[in-house]
C-alpha positions as CSV (number, residue, x, y, z in Angstrom):
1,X,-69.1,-55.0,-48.0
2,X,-66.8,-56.9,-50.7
3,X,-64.1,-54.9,-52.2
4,X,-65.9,-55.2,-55.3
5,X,-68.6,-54.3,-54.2
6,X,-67.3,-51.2,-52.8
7,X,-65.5,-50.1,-55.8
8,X,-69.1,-50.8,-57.9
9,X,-70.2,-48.3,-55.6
10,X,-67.9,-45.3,-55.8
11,X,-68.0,-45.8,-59.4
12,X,-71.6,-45.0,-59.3
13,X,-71.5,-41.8,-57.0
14,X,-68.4,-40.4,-59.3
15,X,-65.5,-38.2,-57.9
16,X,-67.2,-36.2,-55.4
17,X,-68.0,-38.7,-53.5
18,X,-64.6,-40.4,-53.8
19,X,-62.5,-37.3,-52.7
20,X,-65.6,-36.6,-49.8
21,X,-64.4,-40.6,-48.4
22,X,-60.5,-39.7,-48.8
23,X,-59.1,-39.0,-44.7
24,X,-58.3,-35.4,-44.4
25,X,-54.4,-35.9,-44.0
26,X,-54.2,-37.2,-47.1
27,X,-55.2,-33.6,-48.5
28,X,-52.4,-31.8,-46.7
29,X,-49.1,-30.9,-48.1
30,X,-46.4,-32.1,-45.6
31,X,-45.2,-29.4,-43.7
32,X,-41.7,-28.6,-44.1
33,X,-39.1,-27.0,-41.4
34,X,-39.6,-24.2,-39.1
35,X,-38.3,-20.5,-40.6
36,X,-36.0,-19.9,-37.4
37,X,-37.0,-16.5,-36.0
38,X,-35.0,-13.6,-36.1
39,X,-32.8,-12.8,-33.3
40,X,-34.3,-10.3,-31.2
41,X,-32.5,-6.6,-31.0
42,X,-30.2,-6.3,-28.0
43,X,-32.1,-4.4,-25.2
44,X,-30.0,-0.9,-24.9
45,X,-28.9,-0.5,-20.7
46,X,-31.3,2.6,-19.9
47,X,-29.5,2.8,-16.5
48,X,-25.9,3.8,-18.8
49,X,-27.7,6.0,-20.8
50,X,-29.3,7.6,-17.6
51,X,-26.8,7.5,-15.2
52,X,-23.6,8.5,-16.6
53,X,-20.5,7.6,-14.5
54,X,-17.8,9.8,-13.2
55,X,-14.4,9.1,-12.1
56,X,-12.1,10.7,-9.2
57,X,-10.5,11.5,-6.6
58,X,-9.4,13.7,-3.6
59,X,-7.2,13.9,-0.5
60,X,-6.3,15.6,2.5
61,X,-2.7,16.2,4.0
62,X,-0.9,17.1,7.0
63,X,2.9,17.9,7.7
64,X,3.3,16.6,11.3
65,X,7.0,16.8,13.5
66,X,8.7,13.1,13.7
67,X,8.2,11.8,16.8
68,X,11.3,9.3,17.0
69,X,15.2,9.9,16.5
70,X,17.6,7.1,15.9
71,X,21.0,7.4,16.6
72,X,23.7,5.1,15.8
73,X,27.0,5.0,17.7
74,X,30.2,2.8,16.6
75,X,33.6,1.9,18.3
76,X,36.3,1.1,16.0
77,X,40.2,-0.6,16.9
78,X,42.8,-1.9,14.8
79,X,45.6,-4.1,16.1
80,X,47.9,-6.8,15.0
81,X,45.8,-9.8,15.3
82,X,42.2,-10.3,15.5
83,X,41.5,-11.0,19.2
84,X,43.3,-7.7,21.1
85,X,41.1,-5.6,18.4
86,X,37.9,-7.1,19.3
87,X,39.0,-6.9,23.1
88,X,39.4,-3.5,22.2
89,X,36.1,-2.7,20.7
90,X,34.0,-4.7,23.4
91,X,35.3,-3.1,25.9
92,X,34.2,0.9,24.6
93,X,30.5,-1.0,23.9
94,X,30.0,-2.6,26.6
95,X,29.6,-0.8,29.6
96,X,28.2,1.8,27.4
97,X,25.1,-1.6,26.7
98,X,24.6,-2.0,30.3
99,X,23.9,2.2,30.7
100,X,21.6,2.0,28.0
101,X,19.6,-1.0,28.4
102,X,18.6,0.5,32.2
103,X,16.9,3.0,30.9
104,X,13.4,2.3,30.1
105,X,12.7,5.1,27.5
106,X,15.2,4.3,25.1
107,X,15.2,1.1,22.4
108,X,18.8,-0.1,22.2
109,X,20.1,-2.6,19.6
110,X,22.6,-4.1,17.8
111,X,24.0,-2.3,14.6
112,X,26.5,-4.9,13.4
113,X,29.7,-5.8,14.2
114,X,32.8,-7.1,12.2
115,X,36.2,-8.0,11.4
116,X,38.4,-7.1,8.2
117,X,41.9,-7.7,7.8
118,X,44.1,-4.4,6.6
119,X,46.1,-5.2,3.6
120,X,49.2,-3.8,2.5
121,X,51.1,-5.1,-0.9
122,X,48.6,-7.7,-1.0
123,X,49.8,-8.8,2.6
124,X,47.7,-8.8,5.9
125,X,49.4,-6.7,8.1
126,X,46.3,-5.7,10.6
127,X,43.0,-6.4,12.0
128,X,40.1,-4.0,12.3
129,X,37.4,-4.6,14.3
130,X,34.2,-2.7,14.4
131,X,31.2,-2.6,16.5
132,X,27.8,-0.6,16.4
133,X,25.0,0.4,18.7
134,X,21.2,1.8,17.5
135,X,19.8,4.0,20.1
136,X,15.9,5.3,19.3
137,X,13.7,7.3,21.9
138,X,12.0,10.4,21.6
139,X,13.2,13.8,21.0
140,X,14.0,15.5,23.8
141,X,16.9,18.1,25.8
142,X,17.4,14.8,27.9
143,X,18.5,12.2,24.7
144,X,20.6,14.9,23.4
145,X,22.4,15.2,26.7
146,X,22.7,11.4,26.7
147,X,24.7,11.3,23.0
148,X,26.5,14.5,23.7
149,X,27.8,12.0,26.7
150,X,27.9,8.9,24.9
151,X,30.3,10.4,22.3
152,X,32.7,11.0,24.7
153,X,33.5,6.9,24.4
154,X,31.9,6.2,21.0
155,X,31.7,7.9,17.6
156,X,28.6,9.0,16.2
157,X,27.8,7.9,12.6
158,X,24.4,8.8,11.5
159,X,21.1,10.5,12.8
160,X,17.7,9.6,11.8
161,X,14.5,11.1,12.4
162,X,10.6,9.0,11.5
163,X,7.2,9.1,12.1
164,X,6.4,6.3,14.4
165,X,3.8,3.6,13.5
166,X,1.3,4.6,15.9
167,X,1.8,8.2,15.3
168,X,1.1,8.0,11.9
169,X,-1.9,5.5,12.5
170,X,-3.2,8.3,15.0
171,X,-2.8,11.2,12.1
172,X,-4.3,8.4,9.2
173,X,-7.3,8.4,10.8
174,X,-8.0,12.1,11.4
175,X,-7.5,13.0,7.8
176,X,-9.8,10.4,6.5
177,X,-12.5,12.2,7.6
178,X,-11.1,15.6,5.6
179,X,-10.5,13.4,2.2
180,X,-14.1,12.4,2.2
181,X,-15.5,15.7,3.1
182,X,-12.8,16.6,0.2
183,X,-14.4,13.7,-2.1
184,X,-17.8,14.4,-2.0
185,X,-16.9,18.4,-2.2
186,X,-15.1,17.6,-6.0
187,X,-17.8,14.9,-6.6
188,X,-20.8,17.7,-6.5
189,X,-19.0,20.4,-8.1
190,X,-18.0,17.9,-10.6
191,X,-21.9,17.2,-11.1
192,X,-23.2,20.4,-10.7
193,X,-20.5,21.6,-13.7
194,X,-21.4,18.9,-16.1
195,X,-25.0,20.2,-15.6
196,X,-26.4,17.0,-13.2
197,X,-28.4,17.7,-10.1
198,X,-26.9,14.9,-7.7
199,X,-24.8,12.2,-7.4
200,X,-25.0,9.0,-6.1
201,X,-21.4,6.6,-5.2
202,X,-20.7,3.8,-6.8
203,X,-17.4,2.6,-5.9
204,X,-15.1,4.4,-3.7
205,X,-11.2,3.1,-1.8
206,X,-8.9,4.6,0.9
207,X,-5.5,4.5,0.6
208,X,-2.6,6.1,2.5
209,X,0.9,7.3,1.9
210,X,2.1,4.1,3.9
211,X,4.2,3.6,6.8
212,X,7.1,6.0,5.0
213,X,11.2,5.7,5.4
214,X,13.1,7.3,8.4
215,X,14.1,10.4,6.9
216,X,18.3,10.7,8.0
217,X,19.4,14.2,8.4
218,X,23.2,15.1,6.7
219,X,25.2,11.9,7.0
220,X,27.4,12.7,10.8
221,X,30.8,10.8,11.5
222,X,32.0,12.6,14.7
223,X,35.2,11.8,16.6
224,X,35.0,11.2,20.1
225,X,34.7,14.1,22.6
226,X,38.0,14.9,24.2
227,X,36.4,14.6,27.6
228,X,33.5,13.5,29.2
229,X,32.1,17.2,29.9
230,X,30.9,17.0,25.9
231,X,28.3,19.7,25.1
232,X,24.6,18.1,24.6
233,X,24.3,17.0,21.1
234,X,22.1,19.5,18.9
235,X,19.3,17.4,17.1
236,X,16.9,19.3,15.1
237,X,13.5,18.4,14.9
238,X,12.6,16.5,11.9
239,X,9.4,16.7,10.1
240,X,6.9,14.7,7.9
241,X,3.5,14.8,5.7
242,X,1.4,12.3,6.7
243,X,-1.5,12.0,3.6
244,X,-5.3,10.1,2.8
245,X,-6.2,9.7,-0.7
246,X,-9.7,8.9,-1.8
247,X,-10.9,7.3,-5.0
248,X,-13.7,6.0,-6.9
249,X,-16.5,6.9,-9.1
250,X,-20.0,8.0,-8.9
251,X,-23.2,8.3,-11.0
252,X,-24.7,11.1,-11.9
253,X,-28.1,11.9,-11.4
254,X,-30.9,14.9,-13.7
């Protein structure tokens, strides 16, 4: 059909039939841009609410006796040159070395040694040697027979008792079981007081008191004996807490 004819013929059927031929899109409004949506509520942790969580901690304890004893021994000489006061000193350590170091039940080392010059109106007029020896074993009659001897050649300058490694590895691991026991006693009444029925853990550590300092007893500078019959040196026991600390936190439970 001719575009004029087509127009003849809409004329004739009027406006209904010329909106009834117009395509359906062209009766729609564009549509314009999305709304965005509102952001959703954060969702509240039930398991917070629920399970509240508790913090603490417990421990366990032991005093135990020290199971080592250092003792260090020192020879001293001052002369007018260097050499004849080291000659000196060497020869009180020495064969005092050779007696120790034969014996296996005794750890023997060196403690320093040295030379200073002695002053006097800013002149030298001396040399002082000094040499040290570290004897450790365990307490016993026997080791303090052995120092009441050895200061018959050497002076003794300190005494020091500690807890050795493995005896305080050996102790460690006892208490840990009495610092949990401990944990979980303070962790139930804790729950029980704060009106809960049980507990459950949720993060728990072990910690110790570590390996600890030798512990020196009163500071000693003792002469030499006058004679070789010297009375056994009197060492008194020395003693030490050993601890296990337990930590964490648990949540409770209705």
């Amino acid at each position: 059909m001719s575009r004029l004819a087509t127009l003849a013929l809409l004329g004739a059927l009027g406006a209904p039939a010329l909106l009834a031929m117009t395509p359906a899109c062209a009766q729609s409004a564009p549509a314009g841009p999305a709304t965005p949506a509102a952001p959703a509520a954060p969702a509240q942790p039930a398991a917070m609410a629920e399970f509240p969580q508790l913090t603490l901690s417990a421990g366990a304890w032991r005093e135990v006796a020290q199971d080592r004893v250092m003792v260090t021994l020192y020879a001293s000489h001052e002369a007018p040159q260097p050499g004849p006061a080291q000659a000196s000193v060497n020869a009180q350590l020495s064969p005092v070395l050779e007696r120790l170091k034969s014996r296996g039940d005794l750890e023997v080392q060196s403690a320093g040694y040295r030379t200073d010059p002695v002053s006097k109106d800013s002149r030298i007029v001396a040399w002082r040697a000094r040499g040290a020896i570290r004897v450790t074993a365990a307490p016993s009659e026997d080791f303090n027979r052995l120092i009441g001897e050895l200061s018959a050649t050497l002076n003794v300058e300190s005494i020091t008792n500690f807890l050795s490694r493995e005896g305080r590895a050996s102790v460690e691991q006892a208490l840990i079981a009495d610092a949990v026991a401990a944990f979980r006693a303070k962790a139930q009444a804790s729950a029980t007081a704060l009106g809960y029925r049980s507990w459950t853990v949720r993060s728990v550590s072990v910690s110790d008191s570590g390996p600890g300092e030798p512990e020196p007893m009163p500071r000693v500078m003792m002469s030499r004996a006058a004679s070789a019959d010297a009375a056994p040196m009197p060492i008194a026991e020395g003693r030490t807490t050993v601890s296990v600390n337990v930590s964490g936190s648990v949540l409770l439970e209705r």
